[in-house]
C-alpha positions in Angstrom: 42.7 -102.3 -40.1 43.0 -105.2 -37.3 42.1 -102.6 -34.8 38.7 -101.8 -36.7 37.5 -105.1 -37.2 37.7 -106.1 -33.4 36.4 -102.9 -33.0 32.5 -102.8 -31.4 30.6 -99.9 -30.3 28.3 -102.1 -28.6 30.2 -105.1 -26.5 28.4 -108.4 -26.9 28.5 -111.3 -25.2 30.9 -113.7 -25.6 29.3 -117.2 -27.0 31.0 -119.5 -24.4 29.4 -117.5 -22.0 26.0 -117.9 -23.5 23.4 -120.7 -21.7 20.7 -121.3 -23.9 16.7 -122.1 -22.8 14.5 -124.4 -24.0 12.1 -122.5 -21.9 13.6 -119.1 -24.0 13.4 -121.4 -27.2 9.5 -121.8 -26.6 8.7 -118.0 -26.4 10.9 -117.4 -29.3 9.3 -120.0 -31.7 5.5 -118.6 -30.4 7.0 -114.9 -30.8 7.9 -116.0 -34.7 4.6 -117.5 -35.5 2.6 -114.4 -34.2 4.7 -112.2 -36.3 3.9 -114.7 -39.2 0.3 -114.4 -38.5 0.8 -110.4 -38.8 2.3 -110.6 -41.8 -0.2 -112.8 -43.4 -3.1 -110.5 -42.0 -0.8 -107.5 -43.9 -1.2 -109.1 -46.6 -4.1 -110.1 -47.2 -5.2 -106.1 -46.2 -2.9 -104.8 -48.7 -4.3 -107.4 -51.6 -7.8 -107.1 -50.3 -8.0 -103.2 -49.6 -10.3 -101.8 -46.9 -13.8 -100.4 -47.4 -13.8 -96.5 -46.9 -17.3 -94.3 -46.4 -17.3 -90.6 -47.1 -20.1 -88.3 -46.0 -20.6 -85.6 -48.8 -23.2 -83.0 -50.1 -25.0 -84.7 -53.0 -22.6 -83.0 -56.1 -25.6 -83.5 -58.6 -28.5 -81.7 -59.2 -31.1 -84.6 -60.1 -35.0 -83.2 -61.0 -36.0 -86.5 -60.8 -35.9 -89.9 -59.5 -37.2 -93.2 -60.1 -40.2 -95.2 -57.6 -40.0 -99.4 -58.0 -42.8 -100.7 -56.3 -44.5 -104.7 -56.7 -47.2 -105.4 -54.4 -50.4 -107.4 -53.9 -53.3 -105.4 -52.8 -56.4 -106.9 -51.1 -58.9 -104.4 -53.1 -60.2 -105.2 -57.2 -58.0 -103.4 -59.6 -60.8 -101.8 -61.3 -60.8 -99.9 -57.6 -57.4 -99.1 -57.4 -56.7 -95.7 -57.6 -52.9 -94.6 -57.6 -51.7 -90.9 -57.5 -48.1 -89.3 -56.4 -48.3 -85.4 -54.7 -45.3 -83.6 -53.9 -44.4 -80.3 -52.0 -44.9 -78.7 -55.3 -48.5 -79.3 -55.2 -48.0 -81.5 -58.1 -50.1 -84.6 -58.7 -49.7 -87.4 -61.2 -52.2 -89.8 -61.3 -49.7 -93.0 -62.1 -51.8 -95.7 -62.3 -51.3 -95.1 -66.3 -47.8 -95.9 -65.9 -47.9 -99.0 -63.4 -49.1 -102.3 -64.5 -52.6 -103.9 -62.7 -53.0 -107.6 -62.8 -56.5 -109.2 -61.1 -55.1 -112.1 -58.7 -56.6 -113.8 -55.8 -55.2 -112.3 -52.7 -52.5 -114.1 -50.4 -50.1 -114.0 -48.6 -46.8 -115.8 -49.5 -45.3 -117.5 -46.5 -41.8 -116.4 -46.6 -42.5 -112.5 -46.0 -42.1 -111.0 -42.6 -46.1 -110.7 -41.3 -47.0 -107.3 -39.2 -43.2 -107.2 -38.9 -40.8 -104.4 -38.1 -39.0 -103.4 -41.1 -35.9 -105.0 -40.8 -32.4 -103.4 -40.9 -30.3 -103.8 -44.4 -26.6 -103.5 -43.9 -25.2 -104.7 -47.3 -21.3 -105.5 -48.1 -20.1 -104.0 -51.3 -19.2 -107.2 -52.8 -23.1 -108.2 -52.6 -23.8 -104.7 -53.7 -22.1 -105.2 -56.6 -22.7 -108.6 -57.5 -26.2 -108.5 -56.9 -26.7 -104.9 -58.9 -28.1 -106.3 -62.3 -30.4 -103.8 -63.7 -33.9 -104.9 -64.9 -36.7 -104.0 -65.8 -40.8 -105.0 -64.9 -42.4 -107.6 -67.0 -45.6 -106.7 -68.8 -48.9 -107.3 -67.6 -50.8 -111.1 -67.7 -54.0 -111.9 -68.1 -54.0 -114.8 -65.0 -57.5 -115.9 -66.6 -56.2 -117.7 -69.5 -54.6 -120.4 -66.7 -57.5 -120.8 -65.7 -60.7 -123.0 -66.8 -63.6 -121.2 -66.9 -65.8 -123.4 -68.5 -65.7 -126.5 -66.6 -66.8 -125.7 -62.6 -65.4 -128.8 -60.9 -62.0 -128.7 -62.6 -58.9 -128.1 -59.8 -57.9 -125.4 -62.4 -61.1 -123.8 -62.1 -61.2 -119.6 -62.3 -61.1 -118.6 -58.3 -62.1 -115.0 -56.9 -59.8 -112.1 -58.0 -60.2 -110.1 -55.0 -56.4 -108.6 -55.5 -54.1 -106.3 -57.5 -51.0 -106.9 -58.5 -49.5 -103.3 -58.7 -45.5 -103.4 -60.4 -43.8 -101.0 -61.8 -41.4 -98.1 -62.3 -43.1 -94.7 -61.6 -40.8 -91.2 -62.4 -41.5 -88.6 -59.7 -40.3 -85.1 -59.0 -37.1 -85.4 -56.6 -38.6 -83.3 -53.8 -40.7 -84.4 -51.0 -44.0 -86.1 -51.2 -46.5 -89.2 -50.8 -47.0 -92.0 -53.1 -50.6 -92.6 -52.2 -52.2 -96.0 -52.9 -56.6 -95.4 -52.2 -59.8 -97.0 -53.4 -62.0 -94.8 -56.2 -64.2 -92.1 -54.9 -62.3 -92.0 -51.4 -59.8 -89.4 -51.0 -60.2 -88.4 -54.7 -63.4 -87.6 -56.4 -63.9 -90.2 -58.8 -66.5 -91.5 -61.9 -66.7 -94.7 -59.9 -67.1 -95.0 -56.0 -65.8 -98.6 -54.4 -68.5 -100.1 -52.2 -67.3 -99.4 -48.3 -67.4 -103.1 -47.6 -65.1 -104.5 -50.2 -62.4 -101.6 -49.0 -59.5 -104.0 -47.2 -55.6 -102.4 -47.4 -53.9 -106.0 -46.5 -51.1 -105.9 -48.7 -47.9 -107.8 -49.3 -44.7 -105.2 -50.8 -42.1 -107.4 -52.7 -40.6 -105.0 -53.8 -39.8 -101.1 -53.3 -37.0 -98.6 -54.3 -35.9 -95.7 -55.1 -33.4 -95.0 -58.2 -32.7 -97.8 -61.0 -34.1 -101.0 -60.6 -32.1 -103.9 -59.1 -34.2 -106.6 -58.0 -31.6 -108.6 -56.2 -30.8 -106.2 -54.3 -32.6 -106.2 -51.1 -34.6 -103.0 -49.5 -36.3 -102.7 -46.0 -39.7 -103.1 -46.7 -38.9 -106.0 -49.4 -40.9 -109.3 -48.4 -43.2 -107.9 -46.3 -47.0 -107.9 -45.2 -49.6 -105.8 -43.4 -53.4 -106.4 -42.3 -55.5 -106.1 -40.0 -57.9 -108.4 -39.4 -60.0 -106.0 -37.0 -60.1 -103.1 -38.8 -59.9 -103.3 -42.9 -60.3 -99.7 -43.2 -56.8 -99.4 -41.9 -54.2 -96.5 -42.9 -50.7 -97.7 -43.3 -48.3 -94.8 -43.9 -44.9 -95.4 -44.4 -42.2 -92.6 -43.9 -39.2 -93.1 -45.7 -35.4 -91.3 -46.0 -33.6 -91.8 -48.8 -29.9 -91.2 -48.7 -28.0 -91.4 -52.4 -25.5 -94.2 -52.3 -22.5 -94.6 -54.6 -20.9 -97.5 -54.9 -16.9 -98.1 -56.1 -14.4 -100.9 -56.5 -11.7 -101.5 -58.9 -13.3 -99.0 -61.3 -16.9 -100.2 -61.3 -19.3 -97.9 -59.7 -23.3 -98.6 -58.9 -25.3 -95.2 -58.0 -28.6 -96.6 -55.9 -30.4 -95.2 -52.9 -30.5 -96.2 -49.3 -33.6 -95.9 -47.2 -34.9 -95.3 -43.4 -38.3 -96.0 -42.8 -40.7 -96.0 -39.8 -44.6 -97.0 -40.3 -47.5 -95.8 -38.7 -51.4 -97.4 -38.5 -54.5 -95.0 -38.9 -57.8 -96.8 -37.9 -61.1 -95.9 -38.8 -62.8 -97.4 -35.8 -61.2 -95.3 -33.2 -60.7 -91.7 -34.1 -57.0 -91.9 -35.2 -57.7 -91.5 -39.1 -60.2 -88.6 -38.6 -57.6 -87.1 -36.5 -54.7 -87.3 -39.1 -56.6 -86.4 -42.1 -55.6 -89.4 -44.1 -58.2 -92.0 -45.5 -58.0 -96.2 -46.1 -55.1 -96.9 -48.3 -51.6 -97.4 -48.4 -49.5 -94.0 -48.2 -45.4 -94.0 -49.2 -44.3 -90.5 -47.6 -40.4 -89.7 -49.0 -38.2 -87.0 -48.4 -34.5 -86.6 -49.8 -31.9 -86.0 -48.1 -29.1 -83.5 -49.3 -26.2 -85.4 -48.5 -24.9 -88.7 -50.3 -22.6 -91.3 -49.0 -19.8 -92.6 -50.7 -18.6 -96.2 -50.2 -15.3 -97.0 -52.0 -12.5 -100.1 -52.1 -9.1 -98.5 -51.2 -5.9 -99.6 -51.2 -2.2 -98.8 -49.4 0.4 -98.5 -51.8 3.1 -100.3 -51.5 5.1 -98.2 -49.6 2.7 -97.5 -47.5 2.1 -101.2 -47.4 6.1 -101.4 -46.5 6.5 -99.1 -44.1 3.0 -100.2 -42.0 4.5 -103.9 -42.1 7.7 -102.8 -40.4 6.6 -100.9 -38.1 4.1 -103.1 -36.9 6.5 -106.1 -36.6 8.8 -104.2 -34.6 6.4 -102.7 -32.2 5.4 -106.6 -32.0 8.7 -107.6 -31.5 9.5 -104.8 -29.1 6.5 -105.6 -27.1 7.3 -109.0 -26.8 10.8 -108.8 -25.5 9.3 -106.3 -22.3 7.1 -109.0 -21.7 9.5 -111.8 -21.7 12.0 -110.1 -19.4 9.4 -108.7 -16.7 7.7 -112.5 -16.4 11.3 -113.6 -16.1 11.7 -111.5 -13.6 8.2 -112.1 -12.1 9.1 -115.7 -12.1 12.6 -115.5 -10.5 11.5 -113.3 -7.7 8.4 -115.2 -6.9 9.0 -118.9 -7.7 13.3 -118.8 -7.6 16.0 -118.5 -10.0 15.0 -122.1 -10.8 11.7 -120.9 -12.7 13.8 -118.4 -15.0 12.9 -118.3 -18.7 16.5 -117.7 -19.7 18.8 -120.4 -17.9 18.3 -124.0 -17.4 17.5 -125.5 -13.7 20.5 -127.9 -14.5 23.3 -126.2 -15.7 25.9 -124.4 -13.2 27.1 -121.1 -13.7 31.0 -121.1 -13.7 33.1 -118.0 -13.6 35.4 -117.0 -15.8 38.5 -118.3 -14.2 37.2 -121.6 -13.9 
């Protein structure tokens, strides 16, 4: 039994021939605290979880889908004239199903003017925070804030040269156009708008495709188009609409995800003739087949365990190979006296001494 307790497969050092470095010391504590700093990073991984996207073929077989659209209109509601027309052939005239509220036309200043739409990367946690379903107020009469009957009041009834256009419009979910055009152009009509009250400037606060959340922000949300030289202007928006699902600790949020890329038709230089579309404002959509799934994973914790480990000893591992070779970088380029591992003071004895 004496025999196997001084017994060592692997011969250490003794301690009395051990020197110890304060220089050694050093790159030990620094080699601790970066392994701390892993391990809290670890953690807060494994508590967090880690955002996964999957690339699928859209499971569901949905007949139709939902269009949220608010926008201001430089053109007299009783001129409006909104239709949707699909690949079908199919139109719906929708303006019975959207709300039309006579307003005096502007533009808000906190909307991106003749802009680029701009790019909308969401996180999940604003996803689902800011997906509260809601739905569209109803219609107001903007008259009644308004005095009418006494001209020099501040409050006195301005022009209503817009339309307020809001709503949620059901469509067929197969491609088509969402086409926003003044009476008697484009489509015959009892009543014909004069040509020089036609003017497209509009502002879009808000449009969407699925269920309606309002927080939750869309390319063209808060933006504005005109053109000052050319009211008669086409502006066609294309748009590609990926379904989006979202998923985290059991809650789940099923929206849409958009692409879109505008073009201008003008009436004063052959381009609208040419491209068969009239004044107005035209949303072109097409669907696409596959869906995107964004979920909250996590490790378990085994997995959690074993990835821990193995990254502190690869650390640790690592760290040791680059304390010998600068020790060794140091000893053959600056002296012995440079060495990480021994102090510039302390003799070396042998063993006999």
């Amino acid at each position: 039994m004496a025999g196997l307790r001084t017994f060592d497969a692997f011969p250490k050092t003794e301690e009395q021939y051990k020197k110890k470095s304060s220089k050694g010391g050093l790159s030990s504590l620094l080699t601790y605290l970066f392994l701390i700093f892993i391990a809290y990073t670890e953690f807060g991984s494994y508590f967090g979880g880690y955002v996964e996207q999957q690339y699928t073929v859209d499971p569901e077989v949905r007949e139709n889908v939902q269009i949220n659209l608010d926008l201001y209109v430089n053109l007299k509601c009783q001129y409006v004239h909104v239709n949707v027309r699909d690949s079908t052939m199919d139109r719906k005239l929708v303006s019975e199903e959207l709300k039309f509220e006579d307003m005096p036309f502007f533009i808000p200043f906190d909307v991106r003017v003749n802009d680029l739409p701009h790019v909308i990367t969401p996180e999940m946690d604003d996803i689902l925070g800011e997906a509260i379903p809601a739905d569209f107020r109803e219609k107001i009469d903007m008259r009644n804030y308004y005095d009418e009957e006494n001209p020099d009041s501040f409050h006195h009834l301005p022009e209503f040269n817009g339309c307020h256009i809001f709503g949620s419009v059901p469509v067929n979910r197969v491609s088509g156009e969402l086409q926003i055009t003044a009476k008697g152009v484009g489509y015959r009509d009892f009543q014909t708008t004069p040509p020089e009250l036609i003017n497209f400037a509009h502002v879009i606060n808000e449009f969407s495709y699925g269920d309606f959340y309002p927080y939750i922000d869309n390319p063209l949300d808060a933006s504005a188009k005109f053109d000052s030289a050319d009211p008669q202007t086409a502006y066609v928006y294309y748009t590609s609409v990926v379904p989006t699902i979202y998923q985290k600790l059991g809650a789940e949020v099923d929206t849409n995800q958009y692409s879109v890329s505008e073009y201008r038709y003008h009436s004063n230089d052959g381009s609208m003739l040419q491209s068969g579309y009239v004044p107005g404002i035209f949303f072109r959509y097409n669907f696409e087949s596959l869906s995107i799934v964004v979920m909250d994973k996590r490790l378990t914790f085994l997995q959690f365990v074993v990835r821990l480990v193995a990254m502190i000893s690869f650390a640790v591992y690592i760290a040791s190979w680059f304390f010998t070779l600068t020790d060794l970088f140091l000893i053959n380029v600056m002296g012995p006296k440079w060495s990480l591992r021994y102090q510039p003071d302390v003799q070396s004895h042998g063993i006999l001494e």
